[in-house]
Backbone as CSV, one residue per row, in Angstrom:
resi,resn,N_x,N_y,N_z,CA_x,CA_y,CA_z,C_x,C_y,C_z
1,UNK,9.468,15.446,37.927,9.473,14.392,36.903,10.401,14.813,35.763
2,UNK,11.372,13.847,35.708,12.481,14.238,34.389,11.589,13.896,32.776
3,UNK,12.064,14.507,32.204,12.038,14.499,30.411,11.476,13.133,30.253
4,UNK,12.426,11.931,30.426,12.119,11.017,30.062,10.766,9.906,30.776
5,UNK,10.701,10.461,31.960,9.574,10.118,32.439,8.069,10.513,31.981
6,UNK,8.276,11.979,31.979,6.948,12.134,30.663,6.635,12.200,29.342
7,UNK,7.945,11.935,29.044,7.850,10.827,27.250,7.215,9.684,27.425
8,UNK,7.922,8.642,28.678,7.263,7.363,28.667,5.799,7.635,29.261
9,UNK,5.741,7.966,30.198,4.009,8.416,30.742,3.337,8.871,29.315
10,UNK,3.511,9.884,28.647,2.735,10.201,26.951,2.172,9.354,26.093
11,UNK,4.189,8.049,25.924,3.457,6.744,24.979,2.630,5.978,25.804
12,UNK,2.408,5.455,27.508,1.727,4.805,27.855,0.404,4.816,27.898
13,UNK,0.168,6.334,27.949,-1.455,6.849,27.730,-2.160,6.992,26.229
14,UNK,-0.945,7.055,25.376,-0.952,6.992,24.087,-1.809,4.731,23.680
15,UNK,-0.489,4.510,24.285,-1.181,3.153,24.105,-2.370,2.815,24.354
16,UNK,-2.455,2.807,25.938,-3.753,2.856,26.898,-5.217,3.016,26.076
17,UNK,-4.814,4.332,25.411,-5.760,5.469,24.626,-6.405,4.145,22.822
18,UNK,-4.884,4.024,22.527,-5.174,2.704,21.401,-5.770,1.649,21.816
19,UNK,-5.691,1.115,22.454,-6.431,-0.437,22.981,-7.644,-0.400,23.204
20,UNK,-7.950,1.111,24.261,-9.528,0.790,24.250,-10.359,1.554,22.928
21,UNK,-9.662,1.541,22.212,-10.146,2.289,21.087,-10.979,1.315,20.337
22,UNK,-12.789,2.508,20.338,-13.617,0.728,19.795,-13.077,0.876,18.023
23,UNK,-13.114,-0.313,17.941,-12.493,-1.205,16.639,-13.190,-0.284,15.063
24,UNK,-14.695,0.712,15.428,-14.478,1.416,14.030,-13.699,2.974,14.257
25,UNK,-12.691,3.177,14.924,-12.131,4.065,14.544,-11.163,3.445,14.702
26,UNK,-10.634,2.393,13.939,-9.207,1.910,14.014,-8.892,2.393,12.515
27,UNK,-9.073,3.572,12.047,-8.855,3.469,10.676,-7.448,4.780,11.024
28,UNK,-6.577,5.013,10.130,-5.956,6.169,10.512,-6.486,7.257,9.011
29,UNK,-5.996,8.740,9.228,-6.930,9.746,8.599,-6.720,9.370,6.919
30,UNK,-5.893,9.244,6.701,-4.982,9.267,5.333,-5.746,8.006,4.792
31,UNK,-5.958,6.838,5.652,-6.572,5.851,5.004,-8.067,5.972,4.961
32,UNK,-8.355,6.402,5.558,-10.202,7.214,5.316,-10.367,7.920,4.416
33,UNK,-9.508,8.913,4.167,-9.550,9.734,2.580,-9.099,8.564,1.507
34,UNK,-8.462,7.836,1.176,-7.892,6.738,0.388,-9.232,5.812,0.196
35,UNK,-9.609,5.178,1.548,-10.960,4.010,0.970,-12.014,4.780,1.148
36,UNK,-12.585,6.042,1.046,-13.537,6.706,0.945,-13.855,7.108,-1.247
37,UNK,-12.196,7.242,-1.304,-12.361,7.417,-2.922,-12.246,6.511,-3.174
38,UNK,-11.906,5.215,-2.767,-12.118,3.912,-3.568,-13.431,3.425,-3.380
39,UNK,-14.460,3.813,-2.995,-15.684,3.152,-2.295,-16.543,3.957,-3.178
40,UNK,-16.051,5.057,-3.022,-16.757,6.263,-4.512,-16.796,5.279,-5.900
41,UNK,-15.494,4.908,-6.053,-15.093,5.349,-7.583,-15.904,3.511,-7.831
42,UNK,-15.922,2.473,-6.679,-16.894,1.215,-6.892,-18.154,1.681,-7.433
43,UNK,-18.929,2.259,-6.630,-20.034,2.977,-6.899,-19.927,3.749,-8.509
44,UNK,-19.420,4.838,-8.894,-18.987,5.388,-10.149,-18.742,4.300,-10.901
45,UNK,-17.966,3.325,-10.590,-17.842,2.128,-11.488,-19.400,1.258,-11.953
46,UNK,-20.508,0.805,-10.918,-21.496,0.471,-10.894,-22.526,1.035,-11.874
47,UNK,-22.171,2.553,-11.500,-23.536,3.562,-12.065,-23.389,3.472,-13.457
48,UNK,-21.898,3.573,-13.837,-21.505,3.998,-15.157,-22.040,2.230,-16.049
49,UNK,-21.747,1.305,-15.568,-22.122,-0.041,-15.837,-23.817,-0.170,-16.511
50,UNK,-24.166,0.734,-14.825,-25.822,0.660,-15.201,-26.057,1.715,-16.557
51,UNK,-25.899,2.412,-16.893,-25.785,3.319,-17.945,-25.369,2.391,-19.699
52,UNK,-24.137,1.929,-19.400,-23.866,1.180,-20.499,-24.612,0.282,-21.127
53,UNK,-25.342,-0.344,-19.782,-26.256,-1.705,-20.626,-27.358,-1.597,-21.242
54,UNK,-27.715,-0.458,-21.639,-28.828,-0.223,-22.633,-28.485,-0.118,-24.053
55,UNK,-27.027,0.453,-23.737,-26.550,0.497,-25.323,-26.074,-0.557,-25.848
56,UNK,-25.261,-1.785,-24.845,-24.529,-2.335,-25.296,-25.299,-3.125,-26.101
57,UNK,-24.678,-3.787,-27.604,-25.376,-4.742,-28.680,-24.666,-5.813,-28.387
58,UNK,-23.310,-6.299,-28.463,-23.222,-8.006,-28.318,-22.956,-8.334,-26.787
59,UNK,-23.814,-9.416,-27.276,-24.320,-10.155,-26.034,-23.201,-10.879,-24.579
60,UNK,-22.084,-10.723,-26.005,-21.131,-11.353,-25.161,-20.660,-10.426,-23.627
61,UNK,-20.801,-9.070,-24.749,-20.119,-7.815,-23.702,-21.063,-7.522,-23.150
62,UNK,-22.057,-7.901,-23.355,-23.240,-7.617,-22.104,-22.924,-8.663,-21.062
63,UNK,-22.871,-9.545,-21.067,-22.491,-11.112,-19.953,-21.691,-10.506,-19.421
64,UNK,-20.307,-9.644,-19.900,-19.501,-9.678,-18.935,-19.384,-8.118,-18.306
65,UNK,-20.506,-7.513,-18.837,-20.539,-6.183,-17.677,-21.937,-6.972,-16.866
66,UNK,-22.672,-7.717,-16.795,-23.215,-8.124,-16.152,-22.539,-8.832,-14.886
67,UNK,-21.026,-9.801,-15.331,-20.679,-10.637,-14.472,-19.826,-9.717,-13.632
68,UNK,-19.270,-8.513,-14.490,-18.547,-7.260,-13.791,-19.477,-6.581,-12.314
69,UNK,-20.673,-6.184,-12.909,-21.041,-5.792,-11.888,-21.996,-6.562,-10.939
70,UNK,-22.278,-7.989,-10.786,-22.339,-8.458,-9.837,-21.316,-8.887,-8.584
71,UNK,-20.045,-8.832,-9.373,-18.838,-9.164,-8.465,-18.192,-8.005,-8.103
72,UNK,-18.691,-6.954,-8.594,-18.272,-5.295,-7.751,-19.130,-5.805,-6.542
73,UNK,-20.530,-5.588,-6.900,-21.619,-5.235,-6.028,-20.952,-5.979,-4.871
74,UNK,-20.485,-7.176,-4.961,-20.413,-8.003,-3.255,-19.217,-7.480,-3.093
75,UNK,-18.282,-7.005,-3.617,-16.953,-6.471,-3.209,-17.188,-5.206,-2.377
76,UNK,-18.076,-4.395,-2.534,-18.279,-2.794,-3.036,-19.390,-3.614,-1.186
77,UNK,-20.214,-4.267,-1.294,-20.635,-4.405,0.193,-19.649,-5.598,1.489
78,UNK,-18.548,-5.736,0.469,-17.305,-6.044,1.531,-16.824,-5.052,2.137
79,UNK,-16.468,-4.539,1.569,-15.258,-3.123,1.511,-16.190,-2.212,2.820
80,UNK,-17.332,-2.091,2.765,-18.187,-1.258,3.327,-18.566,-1.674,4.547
81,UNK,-18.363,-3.204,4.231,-18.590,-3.999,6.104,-17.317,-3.549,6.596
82,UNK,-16.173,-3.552,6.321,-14.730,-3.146,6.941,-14.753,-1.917,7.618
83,UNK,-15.009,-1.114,5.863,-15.014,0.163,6.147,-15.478,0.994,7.546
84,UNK,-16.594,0.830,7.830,-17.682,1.036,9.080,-17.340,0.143,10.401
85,UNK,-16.685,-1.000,10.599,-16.432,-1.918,11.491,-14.898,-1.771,11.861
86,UNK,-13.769,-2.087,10.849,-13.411,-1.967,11.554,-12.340,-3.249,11.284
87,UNK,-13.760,-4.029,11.247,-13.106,-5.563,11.200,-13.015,-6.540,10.378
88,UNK,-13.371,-8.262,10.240,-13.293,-8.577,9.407,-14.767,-8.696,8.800
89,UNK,-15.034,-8.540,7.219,-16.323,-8.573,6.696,-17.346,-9.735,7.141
90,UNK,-17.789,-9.971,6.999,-19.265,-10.744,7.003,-18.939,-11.907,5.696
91,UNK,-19.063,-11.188,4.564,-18.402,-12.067,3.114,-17.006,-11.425,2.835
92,UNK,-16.335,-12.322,3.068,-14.710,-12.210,2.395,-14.238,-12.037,1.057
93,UNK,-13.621,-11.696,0.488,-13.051,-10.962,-0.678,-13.381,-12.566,-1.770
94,UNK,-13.192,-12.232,-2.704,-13.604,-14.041,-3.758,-12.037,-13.539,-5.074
95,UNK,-12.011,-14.106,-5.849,-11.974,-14.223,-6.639,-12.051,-14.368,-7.825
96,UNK,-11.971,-13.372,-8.886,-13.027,-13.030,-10.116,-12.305,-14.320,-11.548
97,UNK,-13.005,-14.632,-11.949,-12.640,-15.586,-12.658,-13.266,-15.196,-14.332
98,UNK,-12.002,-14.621,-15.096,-12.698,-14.522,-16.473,-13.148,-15.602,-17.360
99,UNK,-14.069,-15.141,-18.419,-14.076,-16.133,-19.606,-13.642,-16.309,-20.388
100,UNK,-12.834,-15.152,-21.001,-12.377,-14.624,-22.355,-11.228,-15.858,-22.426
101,UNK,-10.796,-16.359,-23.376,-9.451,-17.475,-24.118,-8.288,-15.816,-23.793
102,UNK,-6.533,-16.273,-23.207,-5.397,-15.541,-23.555,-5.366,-15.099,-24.804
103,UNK,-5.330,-15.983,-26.119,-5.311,-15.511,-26.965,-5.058,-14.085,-27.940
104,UNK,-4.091,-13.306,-27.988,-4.157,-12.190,-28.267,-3.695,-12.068,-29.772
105,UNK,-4.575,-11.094,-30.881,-4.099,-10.769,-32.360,-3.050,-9.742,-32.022
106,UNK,-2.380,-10.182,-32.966,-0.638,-8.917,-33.103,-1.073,-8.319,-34.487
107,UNK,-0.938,-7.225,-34.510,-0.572,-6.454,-35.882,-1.902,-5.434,-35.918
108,UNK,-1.624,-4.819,-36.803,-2.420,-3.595,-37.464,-3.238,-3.852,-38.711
109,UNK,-4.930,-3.773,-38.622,-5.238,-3.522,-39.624,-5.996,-1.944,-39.789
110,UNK,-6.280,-1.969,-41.379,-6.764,-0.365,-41.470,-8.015,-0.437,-41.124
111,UNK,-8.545,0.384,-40.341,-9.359,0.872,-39.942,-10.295,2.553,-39.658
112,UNK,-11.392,2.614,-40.082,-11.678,4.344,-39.590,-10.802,5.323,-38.490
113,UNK,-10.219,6.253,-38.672,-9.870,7.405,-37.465,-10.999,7.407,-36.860
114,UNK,-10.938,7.603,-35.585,-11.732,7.750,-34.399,-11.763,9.486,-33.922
115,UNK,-13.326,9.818,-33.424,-13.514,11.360,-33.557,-14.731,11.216,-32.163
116,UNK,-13.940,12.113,-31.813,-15.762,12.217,-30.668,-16.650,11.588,-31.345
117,UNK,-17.613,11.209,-30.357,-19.448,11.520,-30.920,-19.968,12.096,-30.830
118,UNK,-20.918,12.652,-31.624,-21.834,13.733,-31.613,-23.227,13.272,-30.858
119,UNK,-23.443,12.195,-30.722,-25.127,11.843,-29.811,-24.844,10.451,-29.646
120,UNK,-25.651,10.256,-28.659,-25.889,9.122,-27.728,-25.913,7.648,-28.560
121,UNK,-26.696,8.289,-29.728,-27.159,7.144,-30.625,-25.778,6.428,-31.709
122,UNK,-24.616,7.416,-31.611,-23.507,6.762,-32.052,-22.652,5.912,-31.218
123,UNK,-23.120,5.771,-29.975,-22.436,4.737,-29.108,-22.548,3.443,-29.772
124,UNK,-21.244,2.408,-29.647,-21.013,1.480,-30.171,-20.429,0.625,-28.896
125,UNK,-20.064,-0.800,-29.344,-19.445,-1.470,-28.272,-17.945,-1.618,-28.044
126,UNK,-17.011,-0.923,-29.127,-16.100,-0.118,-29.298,-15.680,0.924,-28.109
127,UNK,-16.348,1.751,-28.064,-16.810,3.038,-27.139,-16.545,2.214,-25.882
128,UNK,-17.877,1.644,-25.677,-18.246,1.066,-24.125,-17.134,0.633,-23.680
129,UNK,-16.426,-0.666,-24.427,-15.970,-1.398,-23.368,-14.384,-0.432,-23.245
130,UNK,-14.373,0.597,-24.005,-13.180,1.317,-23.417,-13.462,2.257,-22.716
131,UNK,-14.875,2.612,-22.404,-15.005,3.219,-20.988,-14.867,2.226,-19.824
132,UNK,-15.596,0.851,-19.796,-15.157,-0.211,-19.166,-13.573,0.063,-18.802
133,UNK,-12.869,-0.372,-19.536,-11.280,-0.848,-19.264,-10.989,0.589,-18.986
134,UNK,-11.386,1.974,-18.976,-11.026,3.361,-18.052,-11.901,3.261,-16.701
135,UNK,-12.767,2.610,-16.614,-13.399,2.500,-14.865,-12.119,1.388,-14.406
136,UNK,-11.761,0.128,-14.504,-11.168,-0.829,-14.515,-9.774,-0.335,-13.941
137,UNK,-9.105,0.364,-15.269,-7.621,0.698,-14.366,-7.777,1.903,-13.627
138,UNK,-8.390,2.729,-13.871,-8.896,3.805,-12.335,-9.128,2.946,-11.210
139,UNK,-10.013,2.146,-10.821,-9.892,1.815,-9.706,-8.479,0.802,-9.108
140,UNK,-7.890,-0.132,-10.588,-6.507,-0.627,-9.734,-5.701,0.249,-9.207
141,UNK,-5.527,1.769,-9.706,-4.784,2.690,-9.777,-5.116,3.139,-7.860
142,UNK,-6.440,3.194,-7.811,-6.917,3.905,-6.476,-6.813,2.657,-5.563
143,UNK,-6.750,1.544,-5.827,-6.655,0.409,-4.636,-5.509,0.473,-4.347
144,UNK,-4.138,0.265,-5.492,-3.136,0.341,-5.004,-2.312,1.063,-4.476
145,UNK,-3.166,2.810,-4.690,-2.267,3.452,-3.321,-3.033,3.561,-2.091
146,UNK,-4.514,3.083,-2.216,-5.224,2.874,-0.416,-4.760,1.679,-0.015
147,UNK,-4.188,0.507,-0.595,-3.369,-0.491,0.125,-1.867,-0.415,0.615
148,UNK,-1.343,0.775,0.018,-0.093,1.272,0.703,-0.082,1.657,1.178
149,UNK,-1.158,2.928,1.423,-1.366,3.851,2.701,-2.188,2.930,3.684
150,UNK,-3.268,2.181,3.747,-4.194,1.660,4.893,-3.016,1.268,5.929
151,UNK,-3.226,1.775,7.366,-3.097,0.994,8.587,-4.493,-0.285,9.275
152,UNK,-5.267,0.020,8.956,-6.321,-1.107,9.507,-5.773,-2.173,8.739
153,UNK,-5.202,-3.246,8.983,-5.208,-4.211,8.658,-5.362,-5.197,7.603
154,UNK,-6.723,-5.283,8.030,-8.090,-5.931,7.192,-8.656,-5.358,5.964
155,UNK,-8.447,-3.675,6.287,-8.881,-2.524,5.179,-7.681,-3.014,4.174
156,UNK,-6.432,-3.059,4.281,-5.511,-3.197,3.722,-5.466,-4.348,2.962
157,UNK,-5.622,-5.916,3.244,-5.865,-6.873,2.388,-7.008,-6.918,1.880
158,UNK,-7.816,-6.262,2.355,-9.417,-6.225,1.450,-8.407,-5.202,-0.020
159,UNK,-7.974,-4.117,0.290,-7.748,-3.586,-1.037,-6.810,-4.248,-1.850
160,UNK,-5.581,-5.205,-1.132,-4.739,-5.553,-1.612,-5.384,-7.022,-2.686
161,UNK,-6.131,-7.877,-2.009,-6.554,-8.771,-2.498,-7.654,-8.030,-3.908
162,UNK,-7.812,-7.275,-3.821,-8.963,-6.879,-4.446,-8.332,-6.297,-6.068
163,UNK,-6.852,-6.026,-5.917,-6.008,-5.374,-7.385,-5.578,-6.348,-8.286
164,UNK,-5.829,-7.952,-7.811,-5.497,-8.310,-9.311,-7.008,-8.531,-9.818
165,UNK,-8.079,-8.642,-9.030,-9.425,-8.668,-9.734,-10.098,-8.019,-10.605
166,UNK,-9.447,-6.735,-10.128,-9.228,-5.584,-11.246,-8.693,-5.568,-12.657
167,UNK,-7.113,-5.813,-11.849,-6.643,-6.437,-13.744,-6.910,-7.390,-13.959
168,UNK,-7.464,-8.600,-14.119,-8.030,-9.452,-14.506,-9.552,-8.803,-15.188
169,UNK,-10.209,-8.152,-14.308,-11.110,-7.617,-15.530,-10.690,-6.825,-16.487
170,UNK,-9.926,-6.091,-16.268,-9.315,-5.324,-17.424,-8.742,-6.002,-18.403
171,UNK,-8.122,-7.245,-18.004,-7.594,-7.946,-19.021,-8.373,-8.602,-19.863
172,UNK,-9.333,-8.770,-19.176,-10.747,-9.757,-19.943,-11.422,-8.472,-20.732
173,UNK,-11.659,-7.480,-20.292,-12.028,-6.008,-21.730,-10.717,-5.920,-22.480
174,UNK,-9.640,-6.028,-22.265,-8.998,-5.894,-23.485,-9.321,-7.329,-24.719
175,UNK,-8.954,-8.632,-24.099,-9.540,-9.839,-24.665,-10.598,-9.333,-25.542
176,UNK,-11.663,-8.965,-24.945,-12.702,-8.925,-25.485,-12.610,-7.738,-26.982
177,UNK,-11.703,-6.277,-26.880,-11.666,-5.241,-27.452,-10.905,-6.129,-28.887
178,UNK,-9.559,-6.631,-28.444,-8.843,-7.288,-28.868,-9.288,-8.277,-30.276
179,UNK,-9.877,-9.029,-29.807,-10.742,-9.815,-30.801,-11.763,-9.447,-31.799
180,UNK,-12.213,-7.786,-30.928,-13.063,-7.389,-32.177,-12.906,-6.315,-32.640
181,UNK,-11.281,-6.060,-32.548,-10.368,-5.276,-33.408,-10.849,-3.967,-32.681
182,UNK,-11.137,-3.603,-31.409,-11.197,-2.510,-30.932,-10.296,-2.250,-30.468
183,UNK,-8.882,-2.918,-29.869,-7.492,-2.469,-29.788,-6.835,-3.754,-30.134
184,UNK,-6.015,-3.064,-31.403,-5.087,-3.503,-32.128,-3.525,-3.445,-31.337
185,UNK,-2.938,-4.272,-31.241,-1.516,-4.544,-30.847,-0.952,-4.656,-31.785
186,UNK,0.249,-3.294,-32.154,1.318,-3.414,-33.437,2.485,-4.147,-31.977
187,UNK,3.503,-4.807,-33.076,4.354,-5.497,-32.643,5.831,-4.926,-33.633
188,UNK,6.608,-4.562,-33.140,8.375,-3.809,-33.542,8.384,-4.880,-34.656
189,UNK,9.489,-4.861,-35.304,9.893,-5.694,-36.192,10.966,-6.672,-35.302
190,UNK,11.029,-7.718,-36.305,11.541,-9.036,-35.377,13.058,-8.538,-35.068
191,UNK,14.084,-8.143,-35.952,15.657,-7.673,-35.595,15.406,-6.721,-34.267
192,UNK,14.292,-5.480,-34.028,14.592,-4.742,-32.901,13.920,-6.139,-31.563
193,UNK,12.493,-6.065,-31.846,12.491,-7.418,-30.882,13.604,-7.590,-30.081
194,UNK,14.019,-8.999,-30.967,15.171,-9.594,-30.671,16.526,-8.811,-30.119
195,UNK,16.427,-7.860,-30.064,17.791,-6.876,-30.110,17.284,-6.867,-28.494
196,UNK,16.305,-6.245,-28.103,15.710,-5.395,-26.432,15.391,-6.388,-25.965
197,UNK,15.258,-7.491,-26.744,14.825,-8.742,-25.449,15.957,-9.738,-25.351
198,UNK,17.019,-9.328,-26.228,18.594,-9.681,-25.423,19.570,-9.072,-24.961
199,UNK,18.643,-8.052,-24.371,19.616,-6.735,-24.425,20.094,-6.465,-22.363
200,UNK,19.458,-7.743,-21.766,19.934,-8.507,-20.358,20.105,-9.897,-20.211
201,UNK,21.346,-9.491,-19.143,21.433,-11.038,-18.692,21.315,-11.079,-17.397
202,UNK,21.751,-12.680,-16.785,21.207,-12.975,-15.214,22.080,-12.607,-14.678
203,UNK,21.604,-12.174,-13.569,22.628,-11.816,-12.525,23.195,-12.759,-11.772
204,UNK,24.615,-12.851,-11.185,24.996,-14.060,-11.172,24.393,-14.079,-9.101
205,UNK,24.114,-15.799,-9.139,23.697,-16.452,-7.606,24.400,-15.597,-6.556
206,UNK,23.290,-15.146,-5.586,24.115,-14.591,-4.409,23.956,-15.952,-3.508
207,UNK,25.608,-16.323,-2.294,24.802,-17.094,-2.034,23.755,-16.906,-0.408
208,UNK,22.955,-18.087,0.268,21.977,-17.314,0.709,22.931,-17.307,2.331
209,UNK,22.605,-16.567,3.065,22.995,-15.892,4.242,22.129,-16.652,5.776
């Protein structure tokens, strides 16, 4: 048998070997380490949630770590039907829908320097929801490289669909920080502005092929 005959005999058993392969080890290794820490850090996201809501005081930011972690929870038992199967979930990925108005304040006012806390009892809603918006972009951060790495498929648009839900909550804790002057947005002065935001032009029409 020449060279090339047991190259092709290798990939055919190679294939052979893929097809009957039952459907929960269709994951490859790299993507098992990838949605294993994203499945963590849901969970870490959850626990840390459950923790917050004793402290939190307005009501508003309570509603929306409430609405936060009911729409983990069914994500977090999507992800986990895949995860284990293989295939497609049972409940399909949704769409998180904030409350908060776009609305964003520009500028700086004075305010206290910020210092550790010394005890539990100085937690504020300040604090919280910027541990919030640090669970928030940690996990877009971890979806979007287990959706570059996943080969399963299904694993792959479950994470992919799942990163703007993310920033969308994050965007809805900043909204929320935003408004009650827990992050302030300074804005350049109008001459530099104007200077960096004319500082490109269009590229001219390719035409199409």
């Amino acid at each position: 048998m020449d060279q090339q005959q047991q190259i092709n005999n290798q990939m055919n058993q190679g294939k052979q070997l893929s097809e009957n392969m039952p459907s929960t080890v269709n994951h490859g290794g790299h993507e098992l380490f990838d949605a294993h820490e994203v499945i963590g850090g849901v969970i870490s996201m959850l626990d840390q949630y459950t923790l917050y809501e004793q402290h939190i005081q307005d009501q508003q930011l309570k509603s929306m770590a409430q609405r936060h972690t009911t729409f983990m929870m069914n994500l977090y038992n999507t992800m986990l039907d895949t995860y284990q199967t293989g295939k497609d979930p049972s409940e399909p990925t949704k769409t998180y829908q904030m409350t908060e108005s776009n609305d964003v304040l520009y500028g700086m006012k004075p305010s206290q320097p910020k210092k550790p806390i010394q005890s539990v009892n100085e937690l504020n809603d300040g604090n919280i929801s910027g541990f919030m918006m640090g669970q928030m972009k940690g996990l877009a951060s971890k979806m979007t490289t287990a959706a570059l790495e996943a080969t399963n498929p299904v694993m792959r648009r479950i994470f992919a669909d799942s990163i703007p839900n993310m920033i969308e909550m994050a965007y809805e804790i900043f909204l929320y920080q935003n408004k009650h002057g827990h992050y302030q947005v300074p804005q350049l002065a109008q001459n530099d502005m104007t200077q960096i935001m004319q500082s490109y032009t269009k590229a001219p029409q390719q035409p199409m092929h």
